[in-house]
Each structure stands twice: as C-alpha cells, then as structure tokens.
C-alpha positions in Angstrom: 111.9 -121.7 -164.7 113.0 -120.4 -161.2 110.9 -121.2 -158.2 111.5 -119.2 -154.9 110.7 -120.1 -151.4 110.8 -117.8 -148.7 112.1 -118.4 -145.0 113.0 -116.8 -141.7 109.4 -115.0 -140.8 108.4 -115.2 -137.0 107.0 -113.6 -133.9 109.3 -110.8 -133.0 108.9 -108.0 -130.3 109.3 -104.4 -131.7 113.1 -103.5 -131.6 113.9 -107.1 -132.3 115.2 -108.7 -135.6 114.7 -111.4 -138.1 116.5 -112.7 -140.9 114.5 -113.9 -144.2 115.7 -116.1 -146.7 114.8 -116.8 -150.5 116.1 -119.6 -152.1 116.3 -120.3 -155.3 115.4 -123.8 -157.5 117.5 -122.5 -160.2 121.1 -121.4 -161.0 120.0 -118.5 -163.6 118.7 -117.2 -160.3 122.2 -115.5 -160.1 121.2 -113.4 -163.0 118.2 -111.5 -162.1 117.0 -108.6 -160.1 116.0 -110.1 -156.8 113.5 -108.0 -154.6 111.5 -108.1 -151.7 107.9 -107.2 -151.3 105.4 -106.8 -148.2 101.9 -107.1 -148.2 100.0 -105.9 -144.6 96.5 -106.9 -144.5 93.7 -104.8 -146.4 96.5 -103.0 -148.1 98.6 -103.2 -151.0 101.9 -104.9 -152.1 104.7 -102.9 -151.5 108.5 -102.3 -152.5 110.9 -103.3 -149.4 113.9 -103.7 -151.0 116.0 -104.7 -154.2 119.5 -105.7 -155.1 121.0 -106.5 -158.3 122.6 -109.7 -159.9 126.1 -109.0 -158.8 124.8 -107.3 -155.8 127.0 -104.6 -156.3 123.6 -102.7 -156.7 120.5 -102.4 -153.7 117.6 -99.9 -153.5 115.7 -99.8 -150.3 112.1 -98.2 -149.6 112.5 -95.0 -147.1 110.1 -97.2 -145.1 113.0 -99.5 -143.8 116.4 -97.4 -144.8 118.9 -97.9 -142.3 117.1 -100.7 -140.8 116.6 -103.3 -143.4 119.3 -104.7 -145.4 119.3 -107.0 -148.5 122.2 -108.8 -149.8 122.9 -111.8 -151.9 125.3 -115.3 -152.1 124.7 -116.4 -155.6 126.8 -119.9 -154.8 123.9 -120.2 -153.0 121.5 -119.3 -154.8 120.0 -117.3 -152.0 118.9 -113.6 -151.4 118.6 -112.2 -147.6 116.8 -109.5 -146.0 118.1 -108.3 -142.8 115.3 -106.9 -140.7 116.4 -105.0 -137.8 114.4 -102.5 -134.9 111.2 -103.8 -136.2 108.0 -102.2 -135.7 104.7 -103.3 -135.3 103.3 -101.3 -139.3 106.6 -103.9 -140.7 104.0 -106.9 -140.3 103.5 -108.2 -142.9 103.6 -111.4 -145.7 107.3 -110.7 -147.2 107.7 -112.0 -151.1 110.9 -112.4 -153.2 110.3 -111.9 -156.4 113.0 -112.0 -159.5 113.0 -110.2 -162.6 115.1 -108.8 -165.4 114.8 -104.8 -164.4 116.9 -102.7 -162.1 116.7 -102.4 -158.8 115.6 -98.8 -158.6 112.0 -100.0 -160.4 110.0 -101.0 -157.4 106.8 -101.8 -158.8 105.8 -105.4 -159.2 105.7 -105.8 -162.9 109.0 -105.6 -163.3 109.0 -109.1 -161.4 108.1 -112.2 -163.4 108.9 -114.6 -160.6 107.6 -114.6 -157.3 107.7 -116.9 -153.8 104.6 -117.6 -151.5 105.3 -115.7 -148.9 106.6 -115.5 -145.0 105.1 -114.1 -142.6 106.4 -111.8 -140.1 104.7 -110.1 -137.3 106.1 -108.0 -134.6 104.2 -107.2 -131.8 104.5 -104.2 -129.5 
C-alpha cells in the first residue's frame, strides 16, 4: 500500500514561486509513475505534470511548460513540483498521485494512488 501526503502549498503573489512536496509511506514508491494533479474550484481535475520511476522521463501540461518543473529523489521517497511565475488561474488543490502507466497518459485513471491535497493560491 503507498500513502502520499502532499506539502509546500501557500499564499503566493503572481510572479512568485512555491515548491510542493509528496512523500511517500512506501519504498515501492520508487517504482511508479508519479504525477501531479490540480483541481480549481467548480472545475475539473487536471493533468499538471508527470515523471517516471527513474525520472529519466517528465511530461508537463502546456498550461505550466517552462514554468513548472517536476523531478524526483527516490532515496527519499519524494516527488517535487517546482512552481515558478505563478498566476492567479494556477490556484488550485495540487494532488500526487502514483500509478503503473507512463507519464505521457494524463488522465486520472491511470493513477491508483492519490494524496489529499495542498492548496496553493496566488493572488494578483
């Protein structure tokens, strides 16, 4: 069973940046397809980012290319996102999520695992 808990979320002003965690409770966590997920209020959940087990492999939305950044430490057992020049539509509850897929399927059944959330909101 792997848990995931999310970190890092805040207040940030537009143009600023935030760093979000997701640990891990298990070491298989190394092995999967970790990926991160926004939800904004009264719309959907959408792909942000993904990166493979070895992270050799990362797929990120158009939405946040070039701004956002995932990347993994597997001694750690943690995946990062990277959020830079934020802007107010990037508020949002961000999810990890890990699965068994690749990184370039960005829908959320290809995640089996998810974490509750942290939220991030950037003001303008």
């Amino acid at each position: 069973q792997v848990q995931l808990v999310e970190s890092g979320g805040g207040l940030v002003q537009a143009g600023g940046s935030l760093r979000l965690s997701c640990a891990a409770s298990a070491r298989t966590f190394s092995s999967r397809t970790v990926g991160w997920f926004r939800q904004a209020p009264g719309k959907e959940r959408e792909f942000v980012a993904a990166i493979s087990w070895s992270g050799r492999a990362t797929y990120h939305a158009d939405s946040v290319k070039g701004r956002f950044t995932i990347s993994r430490d597997n001694a750690r057992n943690t995946v990062y996102l990277q959020m830079n020049n934020l802007k107010p539509d990037d508020t949002a509850i961000y999810y990890c999520a890990a699965g068994s897929g690749s990184v370039g399927t960005t829908t959320t059944t290809a995640y089996d695992y998810w974490g509750q959330g942290t939220q991030v909101t950037v003001s303008s």
